[in-house]
N, C-alpha and C positions, 0 to 999 in steps of 0.2 A: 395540221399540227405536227410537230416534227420536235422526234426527242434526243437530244443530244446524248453521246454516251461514250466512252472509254472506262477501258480497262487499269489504267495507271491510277492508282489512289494512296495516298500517304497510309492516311490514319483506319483504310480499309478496302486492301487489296482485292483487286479482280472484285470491286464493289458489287455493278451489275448482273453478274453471273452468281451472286449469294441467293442460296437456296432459302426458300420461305415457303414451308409446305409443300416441298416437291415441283418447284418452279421456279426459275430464277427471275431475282428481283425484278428485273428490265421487264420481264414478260408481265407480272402485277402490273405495275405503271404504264405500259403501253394498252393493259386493258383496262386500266381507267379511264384513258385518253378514247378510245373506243366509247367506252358508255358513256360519255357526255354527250355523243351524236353529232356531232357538230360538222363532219367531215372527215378526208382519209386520216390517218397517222401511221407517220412512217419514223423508223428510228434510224439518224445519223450516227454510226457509228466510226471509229478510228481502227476496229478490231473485227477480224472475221466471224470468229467466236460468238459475238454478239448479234451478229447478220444474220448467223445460223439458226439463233438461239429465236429468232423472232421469225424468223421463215418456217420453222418447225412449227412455231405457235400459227401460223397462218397468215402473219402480218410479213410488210413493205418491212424493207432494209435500203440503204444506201451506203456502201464504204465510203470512208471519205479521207483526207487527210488527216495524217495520223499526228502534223507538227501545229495545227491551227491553235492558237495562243487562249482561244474561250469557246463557250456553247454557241454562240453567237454567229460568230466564222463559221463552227460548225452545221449550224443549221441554212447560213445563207448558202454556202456552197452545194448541201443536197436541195435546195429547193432552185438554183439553178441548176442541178441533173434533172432533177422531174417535172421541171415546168417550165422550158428553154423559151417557150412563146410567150412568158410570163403572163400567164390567165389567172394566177392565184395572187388574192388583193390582200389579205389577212392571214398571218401567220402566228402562231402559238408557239414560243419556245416552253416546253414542258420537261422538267429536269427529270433524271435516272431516279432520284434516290426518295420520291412519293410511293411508296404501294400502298398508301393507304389515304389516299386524296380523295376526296369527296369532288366527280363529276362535274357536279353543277359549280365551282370555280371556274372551270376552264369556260363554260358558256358567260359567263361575267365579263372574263376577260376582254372576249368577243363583243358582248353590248357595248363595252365602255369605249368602241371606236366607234361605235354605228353612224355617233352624229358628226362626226367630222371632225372635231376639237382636236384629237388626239392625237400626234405621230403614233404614241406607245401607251400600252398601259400595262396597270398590274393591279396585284391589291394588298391590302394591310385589315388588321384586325387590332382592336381597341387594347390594352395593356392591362391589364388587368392583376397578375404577377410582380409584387416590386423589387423581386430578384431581377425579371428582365429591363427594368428601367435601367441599371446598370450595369448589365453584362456586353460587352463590348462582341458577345458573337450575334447577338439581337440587333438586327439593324434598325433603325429608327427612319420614320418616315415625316417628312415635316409637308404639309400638304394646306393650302388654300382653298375651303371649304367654302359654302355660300351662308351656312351657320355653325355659329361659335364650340358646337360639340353635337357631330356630326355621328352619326349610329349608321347601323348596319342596312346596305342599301342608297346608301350618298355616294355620291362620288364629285373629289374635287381634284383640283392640278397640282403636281409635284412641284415641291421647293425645291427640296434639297434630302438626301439620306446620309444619315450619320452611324459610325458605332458609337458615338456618342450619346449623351443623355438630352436631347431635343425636340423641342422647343424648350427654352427653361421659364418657370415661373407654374403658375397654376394652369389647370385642363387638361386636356388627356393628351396620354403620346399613344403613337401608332406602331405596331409593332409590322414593318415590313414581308410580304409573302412574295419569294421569288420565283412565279411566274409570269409570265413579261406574252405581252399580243404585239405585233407587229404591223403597221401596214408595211408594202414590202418596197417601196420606196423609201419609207424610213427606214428599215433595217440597210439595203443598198448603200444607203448613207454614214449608217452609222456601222456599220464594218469597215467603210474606207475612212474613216477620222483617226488618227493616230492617239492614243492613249493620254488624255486630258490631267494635268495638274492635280486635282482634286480628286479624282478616278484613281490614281496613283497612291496619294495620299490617304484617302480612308479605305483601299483596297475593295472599290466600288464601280462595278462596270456601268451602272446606271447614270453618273455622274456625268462620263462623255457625255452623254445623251443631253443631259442638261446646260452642260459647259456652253455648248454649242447651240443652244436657242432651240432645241426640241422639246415640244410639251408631252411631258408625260400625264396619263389623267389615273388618278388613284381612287380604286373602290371598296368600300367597307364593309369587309364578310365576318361572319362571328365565329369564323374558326382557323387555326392553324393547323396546317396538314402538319406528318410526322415526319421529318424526314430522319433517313440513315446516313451518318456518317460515321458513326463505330462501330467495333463489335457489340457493344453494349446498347446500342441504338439500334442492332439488330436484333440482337433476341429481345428486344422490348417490343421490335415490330412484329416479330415472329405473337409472342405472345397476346399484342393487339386482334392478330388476323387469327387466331387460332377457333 
């Protein structure tokens, strides 16, 4: 599992180094990543700072490019520093801005390739909210099921993701969780494809993925992690964890 991470943030500077009880964000999220048990976790970083800041906590760091364009790049390039003989089959891109992500996602992530079907996977969680049916920062997941309203514990293959309001008509929409497993030929892959039409278009990296004939397979948890992206999504986390 490998977590991608820099310091550069618009809407919340020096993000992973935000203290939350005396610890900075990165180091919460790297130790959730830990307690799912699943294997090593090491944090790709663009900044020293944050190498440091995970070496102090006990854990793996990698510098990496500090101009790489997404988490993506980022994570392929340290997983060729630490596993040059490529022994490592399954990869977890696990984002900076979870401290407070419940474990047993990221082992999901992990089952939903076991059987082979899958280049990639991730997951989504049922909508339930009908402020998020139309909020364009809610991504939407359009997903082929084997039945018609599909619950927690299914998992089918990805259409298509929208910030738009889809599938339209009646039944449930999915509200997108962006944690992504990798096999690492798929990722190999999909770092060297050049940014797709529609990728561009709904300012969705996942889309490459599918432009280009990769199956992603999508699994149904009944929660959404919390993520930070403001100050005000921090002290909410703060207050969460407290």
């Amino acid at each position: 599992m490998i977590l991608p991470a820099r310091l550069a943030s618009v809407r919340l500077p020096d993000k992973p180094l935000a203290d939350i009880h005396g610890h900075p964000m990165i180091e919460h999220v790297w130790r959730r990543g830990c307690e799912a048990g699943v294997g090593d976790v090491l944090v790709a970083s663009a900044d020293q700072e944050i190498c440091e800041v995970i070496s102090r906590a006990g854990g793996r760091s990698v510098l990496t490019d500090p101009n790489h364009p997404s988490g993506s790049d980022r994570i392929f390039e340290a997983l060729q520093i630490i596993d040059p003989n490529e022994e490592v089959d399954i990869v977890v891109n696990l984002q900076g801005d979870l401290p407070i992500l419940d474990p047993a996602l990221i082992r999901i992530v992990i089952d939903i390739l076991a059987d082979g079907r899958f280049d990639i996977s991730t997951l989504v969680a049922r909508i339930t909210d009908n402020q998020e049916r139309l909020n364009p920062n809610v991504v939407k997941a359009v997903v082929s099921f084997e039945k018609p309203d599909a619950g927690v514990g299914d998992v089918g293959k990805a259409l298509y993701f929208s910030r738009a309001t889809v599938p339209y008509g009646d039944g449930p929409l999915y509200h997108h969780i962006g944690i992504y497993g990798y096999r690492r030929a798929a990722l190999a892959r999909f770092v060297g494809l050049p940014p797709s039409p529609l990728e561009t278009a709904e300012r969705l990296e996942q889309l490459r993925a599918l432009e280009n004939g990769m199956a992603i397979g999508v699994g149904v948890v009944d929660t959404i992690p919390f993520g930070v992206d403001t100050p005000e999504d921090l002290e909410k986390a703060r207050r969460l964890m407290k």
